[in-house]
ZADO-1210 file (C-alpha; in nm, 4 decimals, padded with zeros to 6 digits):
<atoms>
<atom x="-13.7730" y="02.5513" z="03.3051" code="UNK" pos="1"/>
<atom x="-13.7081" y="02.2393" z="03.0499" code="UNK" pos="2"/>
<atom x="-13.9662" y="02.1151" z="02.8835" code="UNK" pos="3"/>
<atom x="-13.9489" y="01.7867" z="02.6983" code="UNK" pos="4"/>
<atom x="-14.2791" y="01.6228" z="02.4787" code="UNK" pos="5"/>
<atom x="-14.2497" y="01.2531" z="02.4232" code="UNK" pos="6"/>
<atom x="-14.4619" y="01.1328" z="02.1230" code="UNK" pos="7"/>
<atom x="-14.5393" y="00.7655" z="02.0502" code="UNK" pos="8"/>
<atom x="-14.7704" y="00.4787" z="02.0812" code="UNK" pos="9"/>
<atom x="-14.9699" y="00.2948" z="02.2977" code="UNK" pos="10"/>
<atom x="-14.7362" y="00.0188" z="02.4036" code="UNK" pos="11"/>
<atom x="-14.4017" y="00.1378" z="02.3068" code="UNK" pos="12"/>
<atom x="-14.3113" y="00.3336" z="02.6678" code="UNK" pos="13"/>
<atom x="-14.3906" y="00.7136" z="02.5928" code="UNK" pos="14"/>
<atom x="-14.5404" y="00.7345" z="02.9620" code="UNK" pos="15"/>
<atom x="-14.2621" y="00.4956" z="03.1295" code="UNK" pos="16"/>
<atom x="-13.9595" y="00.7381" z="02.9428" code="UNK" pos="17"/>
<atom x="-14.1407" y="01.0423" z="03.0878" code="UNK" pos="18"/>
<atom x="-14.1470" y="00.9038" z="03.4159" code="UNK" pos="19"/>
<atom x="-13.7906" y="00.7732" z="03.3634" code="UNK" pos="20"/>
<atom x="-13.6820" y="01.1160" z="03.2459" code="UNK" pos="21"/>
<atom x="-13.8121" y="01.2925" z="03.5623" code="UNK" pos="22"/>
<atom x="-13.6661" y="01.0479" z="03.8219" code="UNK" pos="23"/>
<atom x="-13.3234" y="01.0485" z="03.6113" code="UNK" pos="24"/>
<atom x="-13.3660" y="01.4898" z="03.6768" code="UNK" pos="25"/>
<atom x="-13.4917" y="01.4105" z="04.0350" code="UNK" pos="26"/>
<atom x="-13.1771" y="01.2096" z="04.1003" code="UNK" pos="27"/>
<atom x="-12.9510" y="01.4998" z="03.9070" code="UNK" pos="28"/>
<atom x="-13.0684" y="01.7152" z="04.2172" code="UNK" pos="29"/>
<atom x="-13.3226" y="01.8978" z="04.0196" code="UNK" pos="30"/>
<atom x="-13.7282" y="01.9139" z="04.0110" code="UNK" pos="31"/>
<atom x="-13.9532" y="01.7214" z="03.7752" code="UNK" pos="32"/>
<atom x="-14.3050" y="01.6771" z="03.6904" code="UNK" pos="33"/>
<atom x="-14.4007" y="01.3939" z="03.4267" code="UNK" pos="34"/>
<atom x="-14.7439" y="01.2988" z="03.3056" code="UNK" pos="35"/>
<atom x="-14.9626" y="01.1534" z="02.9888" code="UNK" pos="36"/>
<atom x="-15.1823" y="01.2749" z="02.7838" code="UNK" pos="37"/>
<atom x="-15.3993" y="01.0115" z="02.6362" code="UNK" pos="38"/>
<atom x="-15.6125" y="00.9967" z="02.3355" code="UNK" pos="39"/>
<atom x="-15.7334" y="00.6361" z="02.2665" code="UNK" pos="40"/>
<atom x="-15.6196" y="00.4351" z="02.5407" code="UNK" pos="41"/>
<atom x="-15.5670" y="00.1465" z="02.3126" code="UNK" pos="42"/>
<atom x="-15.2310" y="-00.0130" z="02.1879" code="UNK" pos="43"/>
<atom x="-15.0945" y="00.1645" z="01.8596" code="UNK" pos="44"/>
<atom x="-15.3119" y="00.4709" z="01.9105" code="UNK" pos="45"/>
<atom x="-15.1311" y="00.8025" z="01.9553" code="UNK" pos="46"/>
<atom x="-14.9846" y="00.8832" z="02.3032" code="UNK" pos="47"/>
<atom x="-14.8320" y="01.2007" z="02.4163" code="UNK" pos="48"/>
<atom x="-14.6605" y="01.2352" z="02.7863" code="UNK" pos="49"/>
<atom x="-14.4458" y="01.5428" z="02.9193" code="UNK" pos="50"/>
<atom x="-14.1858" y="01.6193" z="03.1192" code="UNK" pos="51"/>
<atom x="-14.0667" y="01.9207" z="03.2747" code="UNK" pos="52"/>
<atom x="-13.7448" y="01.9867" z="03.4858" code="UNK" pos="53"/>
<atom x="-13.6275" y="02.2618" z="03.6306" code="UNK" pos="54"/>
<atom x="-13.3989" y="02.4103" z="03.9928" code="UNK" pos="55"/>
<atom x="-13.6736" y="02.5586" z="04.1355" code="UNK" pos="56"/>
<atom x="-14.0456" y="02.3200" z="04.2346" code="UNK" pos="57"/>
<atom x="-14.2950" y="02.3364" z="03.9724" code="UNK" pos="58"/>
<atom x="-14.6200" y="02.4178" z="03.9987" code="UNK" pos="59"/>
<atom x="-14.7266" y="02.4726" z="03.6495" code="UNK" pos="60"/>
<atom x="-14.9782" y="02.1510" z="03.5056" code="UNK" pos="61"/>
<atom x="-15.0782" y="02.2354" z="03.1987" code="UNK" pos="62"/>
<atom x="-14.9775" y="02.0248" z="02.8368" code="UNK" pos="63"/>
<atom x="-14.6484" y="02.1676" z="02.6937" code="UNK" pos="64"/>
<atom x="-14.7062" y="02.3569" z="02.3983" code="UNK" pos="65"/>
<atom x="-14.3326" y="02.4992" z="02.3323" code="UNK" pos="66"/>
<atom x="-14.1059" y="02.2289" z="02.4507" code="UNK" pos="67"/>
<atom x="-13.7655" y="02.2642" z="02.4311" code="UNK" pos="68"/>
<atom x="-13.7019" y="01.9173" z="02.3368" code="UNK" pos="69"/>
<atom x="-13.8907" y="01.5985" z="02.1378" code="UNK" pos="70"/>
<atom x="-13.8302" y="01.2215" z="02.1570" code="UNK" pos="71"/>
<atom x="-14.0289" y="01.0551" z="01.9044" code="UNK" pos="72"/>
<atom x="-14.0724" y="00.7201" z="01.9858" code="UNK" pos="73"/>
<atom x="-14.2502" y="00.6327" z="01.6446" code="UNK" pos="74"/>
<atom x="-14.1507" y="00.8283" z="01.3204" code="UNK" pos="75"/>
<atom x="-14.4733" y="00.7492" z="01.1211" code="UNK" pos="76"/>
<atom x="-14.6119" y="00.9838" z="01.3511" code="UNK" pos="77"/>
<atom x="-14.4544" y="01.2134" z="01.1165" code="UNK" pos="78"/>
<atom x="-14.7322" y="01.1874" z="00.8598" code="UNK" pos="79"/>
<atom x="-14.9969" y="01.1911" z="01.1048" code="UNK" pos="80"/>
<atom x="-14.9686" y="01.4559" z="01.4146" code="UNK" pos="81"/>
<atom x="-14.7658" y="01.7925" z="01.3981" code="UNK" pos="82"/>
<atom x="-14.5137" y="01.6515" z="01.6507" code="UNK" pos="83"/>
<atom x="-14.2881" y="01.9693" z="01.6188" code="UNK" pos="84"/>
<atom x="-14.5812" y="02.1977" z="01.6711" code="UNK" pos="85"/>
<atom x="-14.4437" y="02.4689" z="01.8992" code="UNK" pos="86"/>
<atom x="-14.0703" y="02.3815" z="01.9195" code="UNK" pos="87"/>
<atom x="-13.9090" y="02.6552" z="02.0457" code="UNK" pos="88"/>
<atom x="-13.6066" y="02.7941" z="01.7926" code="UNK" pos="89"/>
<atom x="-13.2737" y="02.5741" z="01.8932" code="UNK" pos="90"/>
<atom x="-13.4841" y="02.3146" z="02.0122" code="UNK" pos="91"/>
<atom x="-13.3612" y="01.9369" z="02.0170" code="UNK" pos="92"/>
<atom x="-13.5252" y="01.6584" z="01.8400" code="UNK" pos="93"/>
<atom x="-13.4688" y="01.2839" z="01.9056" code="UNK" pos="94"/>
<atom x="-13.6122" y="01.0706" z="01.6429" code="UNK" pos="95"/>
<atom x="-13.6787" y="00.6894" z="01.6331" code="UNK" pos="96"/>
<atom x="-13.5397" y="00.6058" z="01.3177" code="UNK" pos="97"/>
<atom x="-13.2459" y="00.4397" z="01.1303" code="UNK" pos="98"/>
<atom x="-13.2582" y="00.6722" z="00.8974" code="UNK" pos="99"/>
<atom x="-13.1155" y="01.0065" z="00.8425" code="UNK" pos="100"/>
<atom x="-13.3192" y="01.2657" z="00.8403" code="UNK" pos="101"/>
<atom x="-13.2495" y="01.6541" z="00.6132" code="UNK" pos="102"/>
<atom x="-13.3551" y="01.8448" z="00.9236" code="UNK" pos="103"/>
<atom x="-13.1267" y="02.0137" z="01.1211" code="UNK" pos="104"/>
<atom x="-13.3151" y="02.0028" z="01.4444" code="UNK" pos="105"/>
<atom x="-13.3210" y="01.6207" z="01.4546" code="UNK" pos="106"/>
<atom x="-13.0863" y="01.3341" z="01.5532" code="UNK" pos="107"/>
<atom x="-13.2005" y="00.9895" z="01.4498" code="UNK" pos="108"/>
<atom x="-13.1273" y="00.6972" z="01.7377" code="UNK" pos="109"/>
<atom x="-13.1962" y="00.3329" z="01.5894" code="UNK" pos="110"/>
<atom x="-13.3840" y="00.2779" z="01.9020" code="UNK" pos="111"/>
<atom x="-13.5976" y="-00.0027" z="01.8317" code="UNK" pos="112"/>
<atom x="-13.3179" y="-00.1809" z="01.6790" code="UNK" pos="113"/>
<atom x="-13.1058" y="-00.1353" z="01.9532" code="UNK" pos="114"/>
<atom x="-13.3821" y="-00.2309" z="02.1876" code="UNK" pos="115"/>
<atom x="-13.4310" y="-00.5975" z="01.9786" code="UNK" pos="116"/>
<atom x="-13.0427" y="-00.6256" z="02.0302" code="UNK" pos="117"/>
<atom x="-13.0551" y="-00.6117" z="02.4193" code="UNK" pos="118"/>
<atom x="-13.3703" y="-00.6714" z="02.4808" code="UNK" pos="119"/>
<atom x="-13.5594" y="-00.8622" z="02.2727" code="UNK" pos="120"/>
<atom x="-13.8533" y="-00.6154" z="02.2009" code="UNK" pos="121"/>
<atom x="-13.9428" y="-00.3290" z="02.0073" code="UNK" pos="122"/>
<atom x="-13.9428" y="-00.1215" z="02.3066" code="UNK" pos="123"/>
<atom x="-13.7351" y="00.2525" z="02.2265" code="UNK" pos="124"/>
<atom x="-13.7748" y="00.3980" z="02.5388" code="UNK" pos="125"/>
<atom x="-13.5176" y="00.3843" z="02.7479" code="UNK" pos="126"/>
<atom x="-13.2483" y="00.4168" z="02.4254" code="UNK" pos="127"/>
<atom x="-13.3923" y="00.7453" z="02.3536" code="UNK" pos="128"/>
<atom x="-13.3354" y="00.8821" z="02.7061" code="UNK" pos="129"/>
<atom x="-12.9687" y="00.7588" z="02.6334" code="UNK" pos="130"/>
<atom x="-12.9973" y="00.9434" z="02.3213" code="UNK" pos="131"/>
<atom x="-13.1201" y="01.2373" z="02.4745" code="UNK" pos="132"/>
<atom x="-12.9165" y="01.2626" z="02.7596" code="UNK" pos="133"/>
<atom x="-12.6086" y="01.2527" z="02.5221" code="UNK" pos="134"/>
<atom x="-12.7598" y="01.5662" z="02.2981" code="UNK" pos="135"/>
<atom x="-12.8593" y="01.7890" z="02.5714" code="UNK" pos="136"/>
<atom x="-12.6623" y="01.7430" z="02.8497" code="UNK" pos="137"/>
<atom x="-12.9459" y="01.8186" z="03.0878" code="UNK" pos="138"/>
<atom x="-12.9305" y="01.5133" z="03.2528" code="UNK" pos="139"/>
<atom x="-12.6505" y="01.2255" z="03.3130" code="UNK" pos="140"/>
<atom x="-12.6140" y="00.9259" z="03.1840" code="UNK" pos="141"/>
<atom x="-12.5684" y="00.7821" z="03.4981" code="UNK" pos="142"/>
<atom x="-12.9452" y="00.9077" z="03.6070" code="UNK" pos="143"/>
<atom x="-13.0838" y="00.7565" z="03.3319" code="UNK" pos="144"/>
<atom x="-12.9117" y="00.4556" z="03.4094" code="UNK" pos="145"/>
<atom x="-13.0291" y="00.4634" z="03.7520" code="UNK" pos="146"/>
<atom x="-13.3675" y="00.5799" z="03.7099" code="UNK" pos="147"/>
<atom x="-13.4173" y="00.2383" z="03.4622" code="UNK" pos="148"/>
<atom x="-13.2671" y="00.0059" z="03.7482" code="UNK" pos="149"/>
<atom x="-13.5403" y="00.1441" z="04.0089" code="UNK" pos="150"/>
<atom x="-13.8044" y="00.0776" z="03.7879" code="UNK" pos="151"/>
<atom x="-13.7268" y="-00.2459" z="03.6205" code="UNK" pos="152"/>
<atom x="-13.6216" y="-00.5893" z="03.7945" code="UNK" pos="153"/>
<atom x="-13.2327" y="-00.6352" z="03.7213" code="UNK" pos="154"/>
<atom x="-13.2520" y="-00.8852" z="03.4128" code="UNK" pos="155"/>
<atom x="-13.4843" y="-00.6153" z="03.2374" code="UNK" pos="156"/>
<atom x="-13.3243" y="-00.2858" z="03.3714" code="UNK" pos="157"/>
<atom x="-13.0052" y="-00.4142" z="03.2380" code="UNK" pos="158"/>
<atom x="-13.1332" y="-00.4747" z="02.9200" code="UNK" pos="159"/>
<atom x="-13.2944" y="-00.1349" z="02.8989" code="UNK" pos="160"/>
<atom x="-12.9497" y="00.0103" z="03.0466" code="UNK" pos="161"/>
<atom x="-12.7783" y="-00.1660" z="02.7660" code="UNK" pos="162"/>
<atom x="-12.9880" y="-00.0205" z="02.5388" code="UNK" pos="163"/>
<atom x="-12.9750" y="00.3006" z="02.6383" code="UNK" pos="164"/>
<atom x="-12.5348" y="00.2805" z="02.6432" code="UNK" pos="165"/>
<atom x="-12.5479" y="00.1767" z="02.2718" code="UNK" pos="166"/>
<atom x="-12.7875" y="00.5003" z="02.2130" code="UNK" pos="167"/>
<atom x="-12.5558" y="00.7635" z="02.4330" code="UNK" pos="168"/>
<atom x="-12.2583" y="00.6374" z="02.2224" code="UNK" pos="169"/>
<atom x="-12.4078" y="00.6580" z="01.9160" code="UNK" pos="170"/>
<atom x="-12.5203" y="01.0403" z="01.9829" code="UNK" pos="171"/>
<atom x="-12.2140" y="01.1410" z="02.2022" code="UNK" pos="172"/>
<atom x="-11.9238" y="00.9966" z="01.9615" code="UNK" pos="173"/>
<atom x="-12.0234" y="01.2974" z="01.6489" code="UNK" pos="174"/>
<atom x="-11.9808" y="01.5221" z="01.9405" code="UNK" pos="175"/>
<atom x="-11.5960" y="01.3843" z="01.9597" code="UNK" pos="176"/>
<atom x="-11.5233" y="01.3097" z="01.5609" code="UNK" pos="177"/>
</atoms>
């Protein structure tokens, strides 16, 4: 079983990209299980959702505690909650941030820029599951594409899709250098 933690904030997505994240699994052919955790449920405050996928049903429902993977939506989160608490060893990481960052473990994604460029709004989301699905290869590109057109009218799931190419290509093309 994968196991993926999304950390943000109210408002940015974190629940929407794990609900994207399991239908874009679902669609690969595999099982998925997505749900929040709130704290606050107030714009800005801290939000947590989870994700798992995996070939066989899933009957586990319990928060992750070792996830395989991270996407943080919001990187001052950084100085505030132990978002790589329990990362397993070889774990991915998929930051927010257009900024480079000395660990290892994490690739930065521009997200929020990239979401102002196609769609207006600070909204990561849907770049970092473009972002992710180019790091881990657990899920296509074309899921995540499709997963954002079922949920989102066309003008806006376009957007989102756009987004979410300009993330893939950003984390796929070190892969070919």
């Amino acid at each position: 079983m994968f196991q993926v933690r999304i950390h943000g904030r109210g408002g940015q997505g974190v629940v929407t990209a794990a609900e994207l994240l399991s239908v874009a699994a679902f669609l690969d052919g595999r099982h998925a299980q997505a749900f929040p955790s709130f704290g606050s449920e107030r714009t800005g405050a801290p939000v947590v959702a989870f994700c798992r996928i995996d070939e066989r049903p899933i009957r586990l429902r319990e928060p992750i505690l070792a996830p395989d993977a991270l996407i943080v939506q919001d990187p001052t989160l950084l100085h505030h909650v132990d978002v790589f608490a329990g990362l397993v060893p070889g774990g991915y990481v998929v930051l927010n941030s257009s900024r480079a960052v000395a660990d290892p473990r994490v690739v930065t994604v521009p997200a929020t820029d990239l979401a102002r460029e196609h769609l207006g709004r600070p909204l990561p989301n849907a770049a970092l599951l473009g972002a992710f699905a180019a790091l881990c290869g657990l899920i296509t590109f074309d899921s995540v594409a499709a997963a954002i057109r079922e949920r989102f009218p066309a003008r806006l799931a376009e957007a989102n899709v756009g987004a979410a190419t300009a993330a893939f290509a950003l984390v796929e093309e070190p892969a070919h250098a």
